[in-house]
N, C-alpha and C positions, 0 to 999 in steps of 0.2 A: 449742240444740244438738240434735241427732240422730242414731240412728244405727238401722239395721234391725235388729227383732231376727227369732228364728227361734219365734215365740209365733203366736198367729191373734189377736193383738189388741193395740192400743197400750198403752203406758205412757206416765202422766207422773209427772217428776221436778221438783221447787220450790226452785228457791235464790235464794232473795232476801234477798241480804249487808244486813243492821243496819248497814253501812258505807254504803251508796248511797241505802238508805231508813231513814231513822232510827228513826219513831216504830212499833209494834206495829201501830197502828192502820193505817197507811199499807200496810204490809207485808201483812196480814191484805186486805185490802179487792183489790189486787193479784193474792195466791193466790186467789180466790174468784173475779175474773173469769177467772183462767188455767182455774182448772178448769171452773168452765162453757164458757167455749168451746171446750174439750178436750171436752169432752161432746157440746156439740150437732154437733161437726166428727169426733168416733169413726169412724162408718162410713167417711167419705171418706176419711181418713186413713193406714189401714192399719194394717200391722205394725211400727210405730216405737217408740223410746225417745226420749222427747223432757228434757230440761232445759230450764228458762225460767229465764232471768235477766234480773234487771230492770236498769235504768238509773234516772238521778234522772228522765230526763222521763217515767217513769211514773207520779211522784207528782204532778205536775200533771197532767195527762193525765186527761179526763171519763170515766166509766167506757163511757159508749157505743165513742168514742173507742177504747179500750187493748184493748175487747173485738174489735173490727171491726180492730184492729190484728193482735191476738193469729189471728181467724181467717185473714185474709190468709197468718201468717207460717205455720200447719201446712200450707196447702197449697203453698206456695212452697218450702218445705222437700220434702214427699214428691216435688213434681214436678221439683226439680233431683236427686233420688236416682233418682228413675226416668230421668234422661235419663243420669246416670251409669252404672247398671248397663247402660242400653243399649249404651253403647257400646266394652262391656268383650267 
């Protein structure tokens, strides 16, 4: 989820339901790829509010994998808000 805020810098937000990922350990290992590649993706990003929620196939899912998932999904996200405001 996202939404633009009016900051000069992103935020993230972590919910990852005990219902979809059971164990601490699974959950934990999850938030720690989100926020690294929330980190290394900052700049290009912009000025968003992001939410990340997981699904169960992130608990299988190799951490290379979730991470190169996770970067794909920030900029697919800024870049369908930028084609929206454009055409407002």
């Amino acid at each position: 989820l996202a939404v633009e805020n009016r900051l000069n810098y992103p935020r993230l937000g972590l919910a990852i339901a005990k219902k979809s990922i059971k164990t601490a350990v699974a959950r934990n290992r999850i938030k720690r790829a989100a926020r690294e590649s929330f980190r290394l993706q900052r700049q290009q990003i912009g000025n968003f509010d992001f939410v990340v929620l997981a699904r169960g196939d992130a608990l299988t899912a190799p951490s290379l994998i979730l991470r190169k998932s996770l970067d794909r999904h920030w900029l697919k996200v800024v870049e369908r808000a930028s084609l929206a405001n454009g055409l407002n």
